[in-house]
Every structure is written in C-alpha cells, then in structure tokens.
Phi, psi and omega in degrees: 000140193272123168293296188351324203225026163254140178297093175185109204286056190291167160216174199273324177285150138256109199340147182252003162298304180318099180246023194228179218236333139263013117356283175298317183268010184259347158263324160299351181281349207066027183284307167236167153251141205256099163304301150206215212295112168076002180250115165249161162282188172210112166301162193278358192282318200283309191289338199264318180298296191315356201236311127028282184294299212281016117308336158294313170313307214269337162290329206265338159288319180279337176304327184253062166113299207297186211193117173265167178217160165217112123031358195065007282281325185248129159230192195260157190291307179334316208259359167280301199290347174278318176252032151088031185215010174299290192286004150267343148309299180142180151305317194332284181319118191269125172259149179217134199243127171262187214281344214231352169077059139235139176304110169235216217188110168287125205289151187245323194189168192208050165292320176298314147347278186303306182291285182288000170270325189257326155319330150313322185237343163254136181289319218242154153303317171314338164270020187218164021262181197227144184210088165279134150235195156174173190244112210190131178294143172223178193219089177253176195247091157303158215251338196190087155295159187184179181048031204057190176299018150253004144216101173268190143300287171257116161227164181284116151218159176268103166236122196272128152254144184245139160240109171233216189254316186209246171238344206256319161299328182268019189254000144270356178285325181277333162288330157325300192296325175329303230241353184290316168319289182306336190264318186276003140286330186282328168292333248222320164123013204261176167221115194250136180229115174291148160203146166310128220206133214265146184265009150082224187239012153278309179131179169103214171184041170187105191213136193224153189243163185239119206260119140285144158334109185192117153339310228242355184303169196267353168243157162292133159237137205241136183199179180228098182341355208277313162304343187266331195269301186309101162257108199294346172308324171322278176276017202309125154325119168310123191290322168258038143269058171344287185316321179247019139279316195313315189300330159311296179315324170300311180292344212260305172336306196270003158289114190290123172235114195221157145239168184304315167298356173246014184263140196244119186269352163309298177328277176350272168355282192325312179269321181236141198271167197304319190300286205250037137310123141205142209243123231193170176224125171223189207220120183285142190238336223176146186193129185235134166238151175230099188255025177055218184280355192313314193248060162266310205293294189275341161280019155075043157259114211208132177220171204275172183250155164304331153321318219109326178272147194262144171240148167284154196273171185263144167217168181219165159251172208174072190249154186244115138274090196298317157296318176277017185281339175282326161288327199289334211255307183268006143288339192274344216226035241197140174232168165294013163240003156136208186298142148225142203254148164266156195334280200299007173218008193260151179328307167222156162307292212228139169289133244184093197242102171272115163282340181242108182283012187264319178308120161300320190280341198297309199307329196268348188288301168308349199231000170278311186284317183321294171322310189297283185313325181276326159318322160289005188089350175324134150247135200260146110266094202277104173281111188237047172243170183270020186290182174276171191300313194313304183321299188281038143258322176298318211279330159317296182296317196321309190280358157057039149290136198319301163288155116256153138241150187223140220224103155217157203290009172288308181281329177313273192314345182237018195040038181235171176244167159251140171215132225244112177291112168315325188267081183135293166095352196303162153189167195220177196235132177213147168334158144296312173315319146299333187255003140315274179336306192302307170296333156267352152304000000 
C-alpha cells in the first residue's frame, strides 16, 4: 500500500482526552476514532491489526476442537428471564423495546443464545462433547468508559461454549481452553499468567482470567517466575490427550499468581523462593469459566445417558477480549516514540521509506523493492510522499511496523538500503538483496 493513497489520519500531539499510553497512541496512529462516549470507529490501519489478532483467536479455537458461529448482536429479554439474570444483570445491559413492544438486549454475552441453540438441536449423549464460539461485537453500558478501547461500551470478543455430559468431561473441556489461551497469547508475542478467579454474573464456581504482562497495567501482579521461562508453544500438548492438557494445566495451576486484590504476601513467601519472585503489572486479556446446569437447567438443555435417563448438560464459557487485546498489546509493546507491533499482529511488516521522493532514481529505486516485496508476499507499507526524511521516521516509528527500509541517494549510488528493527532500534546497511533475506526470513 502506497502511503500516498492510503487513509491514515496521524497526529503529531497527544490528544488530551487519551490518558493511558494506547489510548494515545491508536489515536496518534490513526488507528481509531472516538464515535462518543467508549464507542469507536476503526480506521483501516486499526481494522487491519484487529483482524490480525481475531485470527490468531480463531485458528488457535479451531486447533482445539471448537466450531466457530455468529450470533446475533441483539437478543430477546425473554430468554434472560427465563435463566434468571435480566433483572440482575445491572445498567450494564443495554434493553431495547421494538416496534411491535418486545422486549430485546443489545448482548453483553451470549450463554443464554448459545443454550437455546443446542436444546434444539442435541439430544442425545452422543453428540457431545461440543465447543461453539464466535467473534462478535457486545455492548455493556459502562457507568464511565475510559481508556480507550480498554474499557469501552461496545467491543469485539471472542466467546466460546462447552457442552458436556458431566463435570469430569467438561472439566477437560475447560483444560482445552486453558492451554488454547496460553498458546493465542504466546503468538501475539505476550506473556499470559492464569489466575484464579471469581465468576462474576456468569455463574459457576471455577473460572480463572489471563492477566498479560504491562509495565502500564491496571493490576499489580505477585507470580512465580516460573511462568515468564515456560513456552507453551514449544511443547504443546495433543489436544486429544486429556491427560496431557491436564498435566499442563496442573503445572500452571499449581504455581503462585495473584493480583492485588488477592495477594497474600505470607502466603507469597510461603510458595516462592526469593530467586522466582516476581512482582509486577498486567493487564486481563481473557477469562474462562466453567458454570455447570446453571443455564442447561432453566432453558431445557437436557440430553439422553446411556442409561436412558435424561441430565442436564454441563457448560463452561470462554471469552477473549479481542479489541481490547489491541490496547493491551500496545501497553505491553511501546517506546516514546511510539507502538512497536509484535510481528505476528502488525499492520505491515515492513515500512517502505523513499527519502527523496524528487529523486527520479532514488523513487525507481523505491519503487523496484516495493514491487519485489509484494511480489514475495510481504505486507508493506511505502512512504512514496513528499514530507521531510524527519517526518517519514516519526511517523514510522509512531506506528511500530516491525521492519523500516529506508531508500536514499546515498544507498542508491552504492546499492544499499538501511534496514531498521524496530523492536530494538539496530540497523544495518545492507545489499538489497540482504535485506530481502532478512525480511522474508
């Protein structure tokens, strides 16, 4: 993509609404726009990282099992009141009355949905167990959004459900996900620490949330180091190995992870020697529950046993904040000069910098490796405009593509590029031809 003619509205300022540091920078990048209070647009820049992530979610839900669907955005109040939680759910909950006077809901989550979709259709023990997700906008009425899209009105998540027979199948259904979590944080370039965790106005009585790692997070975290050395990517368990997703799950579990609100510093001591102490800041990215018959029970999901006798089925939930993993990523990811994107979520790879864009040769020079990269499948971004060299660097860094290359009439006459790790800052003066190797490696 040609900066010329690509849409993206940086600013040079910092907004003085933005008071957390991506806040600032998804608005100086030109990433979003503030529609009103906690509601954003997504600019294409914004939209490409966001599409990024909820692909990483979505490969990393179908390796374990799960089957995506979508949902609804709006549902009916009737099927909350039937599992008890309309008038208990809160202001959060947007209600909405249609043309015809019934009662609906802009969905905040979507167990009760989800719950009357499979009491339709199973029946049977045989059919389970089952892992539904889907990617889907929600709506909570926040009392005071703030922080950008980390805590907004409307955001994008990824939420799953399990159907099982009984507690000991859906409690490997809930160890899938566990390690399903760990593994789309561990892609994403993050470090995710599980902890135990109160279930909140989904139910139940076993839910643990996935806290990443941020100098700028909004909790204190007390761990055991133990958790920053393990790459579960390394070694991944066979999903349809029950035993050795437990045993991962066993290992993380049984490891101390607390935030301030749940830290015991005896305890701490107590569990971890002084050496793997680690005291810390993250941010919740994610939260998995396991709530038994709570809604199997009043919405008739019930299938037959091998016996013959009928049970209500088991569920768990299973949600990603997926919009909010793009501010999380970039608390976890940032310099003063702006975002740095981990590979595997950036917009573009590589920044594609013409310093004279007046030069005919420096431009034809610029404009052979642009061809050579998209031709390698590369995704670029080419500042072919006519600002200053200062300008097309802030603006680079501001927006953290992983690579710069950068093309001036120095490196022309001599047939090199500078090419700059963003991550880091090295850079080196190389062939073109090296530095393809390097970027397509």
């Amino acid at each position: 993509m040609r900066r010329s003619r690509y849409f993206l509205p940086t600013l040079k300022e910092n907004p003085s609404e933005a008071q957390i540091v991506s806040h600032r920078y998804m608005l100086r990048a030109g990433m979003i726009r503030q529609a009103s209070a906690g509601i954003y647009s997504w600019l294409p820049l914004g939209l490409r990282v966001l599409q990024k992530i909820a692909q990483i979610v979505r490969e990393e839900q179908d390796r374990s099992g799960a089957q995506e669907v979508l949902m609804p955005t709006i549902q009916s109040a009737d099927l909350w009141k039937r599992s008890g939680r309309y008038d208990g759910y809160g202001k959060e909950m947007l209600r909405i009355m249609d043309r015809h006077e019934r009662e609906m809901l802009y969905g905040p989550t979507n167990e009760e949905q989800i719950t009357e979709i499979f009491a339709g259709a199973v029946k049977s023990y045989r059919d389970l167990p089952r892992n539904l997700y889907h990617i889907q906008w929600k709506f909570r009425d926040e009392v005071r959004p703030r922080f950008g899209v980390m805590r907004g009105r409307e955001f994008l998540m990824k939420d799953a459900y399990s159907f099982d027979l009984d507690y000991e199948s859906a409690r490997v259904s809930y160890n899938k996900m566990f390690i399903a979590y760990l593994r789309t944080y561990a892609r994403m370039g993050l470090k995710a620490i599980p902890m135990e965790a109160d279930t909140g106005p989904i139910g139940g009585d076993l839910s643990h949330e996935f806290i990443i790692l941020a100098d700028t997070g909004e909790s204190q975290v007390f761990a055991d180091r133990d958790f920053l050395s393990h790459d579960v990517l390394a070694d991944p368990p066979d999903f349809d190995d029950a035993a050795a997703v437990a045993s991962v799950v066993k290992r993380f579990t049984s490891l101390y992870a607390r935030t301030d609100e749940k830290h015991d510093q005896a305890a701490f001591e107590a569990a971890v020697p002084e050496e793997r102490r680690y005291v810390g800041r993250g941010i919740e990215v994610g939260h998995i529950f396991y709530f038994g018959t709570k809604y199997s029970e009043p919405l008739g999901a019930r299938v037959a046993k091998p016996d013959g006798s009928e049970t209500a089925i088991h569920g768990g939930s299973y949600g990603i904040g997926v919009s909010r993993l793009a501010g999380a990523i970039i608390e976890a990811s940032h310099d003063e000069s702006g975002i740095i994107w981990p590979d595997a979520v950036a917009p573009f790879k590589v920044g594609l910098i013409n310093l004279r864009a007046a030069d005919a040769a420096c431009t034809a020079a610029a404009d052979a490796i642009y061809a050579r990269l998209q031709d390698a499948g590369v995704e670029v971004l080419y500042d072919d405009t006519a600002e200053s060299a200062g300008a097309k660097f802030a603006e680079m860094d501001l927006i953290g593509l992983p690579w710069q290359l950068v093309v001036g009439p120095r490196g022309v006459k001599a047939g090199t590029v500078e090419l700059k790790r963003r991550a880091g800052g090295e850079k080196q003066e190389l062939s073109i031809d090296a530095a393809m190797a390097r970027i397509c490696g």
